[in-house]
Structure formats: C-alpha cells, structure tokens
C-alpha positions in Angstrom: 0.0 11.2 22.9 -0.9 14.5 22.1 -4.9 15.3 21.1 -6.4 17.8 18.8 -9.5 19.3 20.3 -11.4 20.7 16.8 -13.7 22.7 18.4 -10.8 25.0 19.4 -9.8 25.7 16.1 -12.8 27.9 13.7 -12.9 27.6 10.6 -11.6 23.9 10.2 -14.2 22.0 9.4 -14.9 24.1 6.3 -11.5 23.7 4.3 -11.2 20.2 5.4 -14.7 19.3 3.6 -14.0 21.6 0.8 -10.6 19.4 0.2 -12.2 15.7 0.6 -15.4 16.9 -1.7 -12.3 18.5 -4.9 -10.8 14.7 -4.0 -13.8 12.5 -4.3 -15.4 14.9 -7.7 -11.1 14.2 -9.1 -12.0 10.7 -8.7 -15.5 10.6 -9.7 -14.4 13.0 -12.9 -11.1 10.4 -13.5 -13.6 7.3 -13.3 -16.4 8.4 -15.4 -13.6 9.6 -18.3 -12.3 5.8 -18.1 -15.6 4.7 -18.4 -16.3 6.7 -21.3 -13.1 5.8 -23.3 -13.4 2.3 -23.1 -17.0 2.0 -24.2 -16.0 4.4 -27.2 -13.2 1.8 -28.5 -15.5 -1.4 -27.8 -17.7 0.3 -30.1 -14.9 1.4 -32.6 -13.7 -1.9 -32.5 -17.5 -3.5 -33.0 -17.5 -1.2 -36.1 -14.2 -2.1 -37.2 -15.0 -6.3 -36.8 -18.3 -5.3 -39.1 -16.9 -3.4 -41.5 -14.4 -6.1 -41.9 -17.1 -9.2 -42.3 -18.5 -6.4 -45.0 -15.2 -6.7 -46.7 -14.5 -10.1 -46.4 -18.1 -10.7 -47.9 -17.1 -8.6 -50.8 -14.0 -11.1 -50.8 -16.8 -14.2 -51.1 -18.8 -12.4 -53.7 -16.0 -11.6 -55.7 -14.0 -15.2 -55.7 -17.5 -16.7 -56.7 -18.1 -14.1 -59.4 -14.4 -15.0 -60.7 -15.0 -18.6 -60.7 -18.7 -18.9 -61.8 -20.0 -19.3 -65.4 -21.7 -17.1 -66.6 -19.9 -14.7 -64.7 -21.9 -11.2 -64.0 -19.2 -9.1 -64.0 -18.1 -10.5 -67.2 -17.2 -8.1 -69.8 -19.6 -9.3 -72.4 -19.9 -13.4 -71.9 -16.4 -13.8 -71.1 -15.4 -14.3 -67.4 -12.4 -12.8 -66.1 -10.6 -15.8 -65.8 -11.1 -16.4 -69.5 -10.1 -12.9 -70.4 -6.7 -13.9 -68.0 -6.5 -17.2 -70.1 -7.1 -15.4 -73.5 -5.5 -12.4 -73.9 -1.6 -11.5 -73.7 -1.0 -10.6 -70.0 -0.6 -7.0 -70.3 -4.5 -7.2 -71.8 -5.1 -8.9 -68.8 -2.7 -6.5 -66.7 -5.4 -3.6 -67.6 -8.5 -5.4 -67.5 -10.3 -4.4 -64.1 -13.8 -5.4 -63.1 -15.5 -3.4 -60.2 -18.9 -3.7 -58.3 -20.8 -2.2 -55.7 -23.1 -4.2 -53.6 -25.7 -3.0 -50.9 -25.7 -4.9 -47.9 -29.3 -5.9 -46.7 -30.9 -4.4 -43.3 -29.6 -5.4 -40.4 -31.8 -7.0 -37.2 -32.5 -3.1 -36.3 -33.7 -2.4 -40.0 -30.8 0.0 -40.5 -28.8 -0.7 -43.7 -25.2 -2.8 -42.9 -23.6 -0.8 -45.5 -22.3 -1.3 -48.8 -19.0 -3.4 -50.7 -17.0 -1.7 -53.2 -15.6 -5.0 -55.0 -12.3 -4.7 -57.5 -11.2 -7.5 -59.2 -8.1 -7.2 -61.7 -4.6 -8.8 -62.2 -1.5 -6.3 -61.2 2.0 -7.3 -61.0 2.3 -8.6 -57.7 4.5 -7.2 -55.6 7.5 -9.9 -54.8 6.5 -11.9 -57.5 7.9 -12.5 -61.0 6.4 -10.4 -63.6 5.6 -13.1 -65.6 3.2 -14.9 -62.9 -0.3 -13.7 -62.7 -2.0 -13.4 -60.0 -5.6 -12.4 -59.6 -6.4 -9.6 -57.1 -10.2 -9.6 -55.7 -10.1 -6.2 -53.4 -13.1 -5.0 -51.4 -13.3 -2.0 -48.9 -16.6 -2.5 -46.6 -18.3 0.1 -45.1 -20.2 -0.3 -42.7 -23.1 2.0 -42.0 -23.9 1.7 -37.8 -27.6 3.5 -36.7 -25.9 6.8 -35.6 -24.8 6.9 -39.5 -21.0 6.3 -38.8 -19.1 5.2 -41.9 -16.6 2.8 -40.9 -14.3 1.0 -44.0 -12.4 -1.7 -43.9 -10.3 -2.9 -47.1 -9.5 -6.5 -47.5 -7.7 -8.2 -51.1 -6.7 -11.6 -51.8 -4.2 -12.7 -54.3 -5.3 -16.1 -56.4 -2.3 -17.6 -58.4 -4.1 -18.1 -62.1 -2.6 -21.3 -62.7 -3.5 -23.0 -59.1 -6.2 -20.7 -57.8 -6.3 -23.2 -54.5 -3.1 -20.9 -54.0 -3.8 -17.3 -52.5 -2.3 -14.9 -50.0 -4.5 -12.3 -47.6 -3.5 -9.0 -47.4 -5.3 -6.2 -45.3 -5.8 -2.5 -44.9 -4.1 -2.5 -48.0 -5.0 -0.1 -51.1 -7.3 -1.1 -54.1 
C-alpha cells in the first residue's frame, strides 16, 4: 500500500479546504432554504385554516339570519325565507341579501378580519329549475399581524322545502 506524504506536495492544503468549506456553505445554504420554505407554507396554511373558520362563521351567521324571526337582513319585516315562500320564484331568483361583518380582535389585539356574507336563491347547478335552493356564501378574510389578507370563500346550498337538506361547496364563486 502506497502513502501520500502531504508535506511534499505545496499548495495542497489550500484547494482542499477551499473545496470542503464551498461543500459544507452548499449544504448549509440547501438546509437553511428548506427551512425557510416549510415555515412559509405552515404559515400559509395557518392563514388559510383562519380564513376558512372566518368563512364558515359567515356560513353560521348567515343560516341563523335565514332562519331567525325578525330577520336583520330582512328586506323590510320579511325574512328571506318568507320572500322565497311569497313571491313567484323568479322574485325570489333576484332577491339577494349581503352583509359585512367585522370580526372582533384576536388574543394579540389585532383584528381577525372581516365576512362578506351573500345570501340569495340561484338556479342550482344540477338541479331542476323548478327546485329552490337557498345559497348562504361567505368569503373570509383574514387579517394576520403582518397585515396579510388571506380569503377563503365557503357556500352552502339549503333545499327550501327541507332546509335539514344542504350541500357544502368551497373555493367556489359568490
């Protein structure tokens, strides 16, 4: 077996170090971008999970404003459902009732953002045009404490004659 004697060879130690310090900075430099992309989509995805309770609280706020009497969205001291009830259906087809909520302050005292709350009675897709269905739509945005606006839009879809019948949809357009 054949041995390298280093201290016959000038000059080595210098390139050697040069090449084990570009491999352990790659590393380092490969590491810390990891590092930094995961905690950017745990916080994407914390905004994204607020921003959808936002919008689902808009989907509370708006079922209970549908099914309370006196209703305060009502268009003068009818409810919505009794406007759906009354009225031929394309009345009720163009009859939309929006709100915007503030959210309270969160733990931190920054605001949790706001609810944009629609609540009308389009055809439903795959349904017959003679069904109506009642859409309650919210988009939530959520405001974090760097002031990122994050919105999520949720809708349910409440058959009028058995409201204990509804189907979820989201991301979908108001």
């Amino acid at each position: 077996m054949k041995s390298i004697r280093l201290n016959l060879r000038k000059g080595f130690a210098i390139p050697f170090v040069v090449v084990v310090f570009v491999i352990v900075v790659t590393i380092t430099g490969i590491m810390f971008n990891l590092f930094s992309n995961n905690l950017a989509m745990a916080l994407a995805q914390e905004r994204n999970i607020q921003a959808y309770y936002c919008a689902m609280t808009g989907i509370e706020m708006g079922t209970a404003a549908l099914l309370t009497e006196p209703d305060p969205m009502a268009i003068g001291s009818m409810s919505l459902l009794e406007i759906y009830q009354n009225f031929p259906l394309a009345t009720a087809r163009t009859t939309t009732l929006s709100d915007t909520v503030t959210l309270p302050p969160g733990p931190d005292g920054t605001s949790m953002g706001n609810v944009l709350i629609h609540i009308s009675a389009p055809v439903k897709p795959g349904a017959s045009p003679d069904d109506l269905w009642i859409r309650v739509g919210a988009i939530g945005n959520h405001t974090d404490a760097r002031g990122i606006v994050t919105p999520v839009r949720v809708s349910v879809w409440y058959y009028a004659a058995n409201p204990a019948i509804f189907e979820q949809e989201l991301g979908l357009d108001i």
